[in-house]
C-alpha positions, 0 to 999 in steps of 0.5 A: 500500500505504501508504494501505491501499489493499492490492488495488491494491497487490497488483495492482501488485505482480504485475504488477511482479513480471513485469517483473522477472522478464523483465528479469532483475533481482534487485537490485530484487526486495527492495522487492517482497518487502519490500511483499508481505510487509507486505501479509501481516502486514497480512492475519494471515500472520505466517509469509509476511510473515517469509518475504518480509521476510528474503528482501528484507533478504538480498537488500538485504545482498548488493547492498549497499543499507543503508536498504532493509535497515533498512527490511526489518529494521524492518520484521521488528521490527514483525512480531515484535511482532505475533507477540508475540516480545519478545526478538527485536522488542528485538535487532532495533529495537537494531539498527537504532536504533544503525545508524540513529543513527549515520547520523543517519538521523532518519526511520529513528531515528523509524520504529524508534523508534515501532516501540519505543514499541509494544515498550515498552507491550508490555512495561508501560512505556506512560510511555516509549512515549508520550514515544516517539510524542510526540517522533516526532510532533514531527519528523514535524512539522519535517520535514514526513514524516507517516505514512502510513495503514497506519503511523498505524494502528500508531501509533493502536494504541498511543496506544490502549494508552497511553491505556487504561493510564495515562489522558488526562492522564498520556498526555498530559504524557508525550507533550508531553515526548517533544516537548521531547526531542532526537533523542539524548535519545530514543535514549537513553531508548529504548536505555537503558529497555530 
């Protein structure tokens, strides 16, 4: 699924589904509805894919599985932003952001982070959005976490907006001070920004 490859996901999905089913086990189930419900937002079907996602984060919040839950919750983020509802795309990136940060979690801080650089050029502040993708650029480089495909293009669509509302240049000094900032630095721009 992350590599766009989405028929072969949904096959794998079904057939994954089956077995869980046979087996009895529901604990599991969230990470299957989590994936059929991005494979809906990818199709248009914001209404399924809300569906499975707070499905799979009920389930994560009653086993007890806090980062898969951050990813549904991330991941319903991105969905209202899609669906264009800013107020609860912001109350749900907070959240996880400050979970997140808590924990230290730099991959979560960063995949809810470029979450909030596409609320933030919704919202008219494609200055901050683009500091927000250069810092994220920059640890996926230290870490050596790229994103994968299906993620890129989310990523590739608001660099597209940066671009088209502030030009090459600012874009691009933006984006290189985004790098030079620290993990706290960015989660402070981005909580304090909004």
């Amino acid at each position: 699924m992350l590599n766009n490859d989405i028929g072969s996901a949904q096959k794998r999905l079904n057939e994954a589904t089956i077995l869980y089913q046979q087996l009895n086990i529901k604990s599991g189930m969230s990470n299957i509805l989590q994936s059929y419900g991005r494979i809906a937002a990818v199709k248009g079907d914001y209404e399924q894919a809300y569906a499975n996602l707070q499905e799979g984060a009920a389930l994560d919040d009653e086993y007890g599985y806090r980062i898969s839950y951050l990813f549904a919750r991330s991941h319903l983020g991105y969905l209202a932003l899609y669906r264009g509802n800013i107020t609860e795309t912001h109350e749900i990136f907070t959240e996880t952001l400050r979970i997140s940060f808590n924990d230290k979690n730099e991959i979560w801080i960063t995949f809810t982070l470029e979450g909030m650089a596409g609320l933030f050029v919704a919202v008219g502040k494609p200055e901050i959005a683009a500091q927000l993708i250069g810092w994220s650029d920059a640890l996926r480089e230290k870490v050596g976490d790229s994103r994968p495909p299906l993620e890129q293009a989310d990523a590739d669509k608001i660099i597209a907006a940066c671009l088209a509302k502030m030009g090459e240049v600012a874009f691009s000094d933006a984006y290189d001070e985004g790098q030079k900032m620290s993990m706290d630095q960015a989660v402070a721009l981005a909580l304090n920004e909004h």
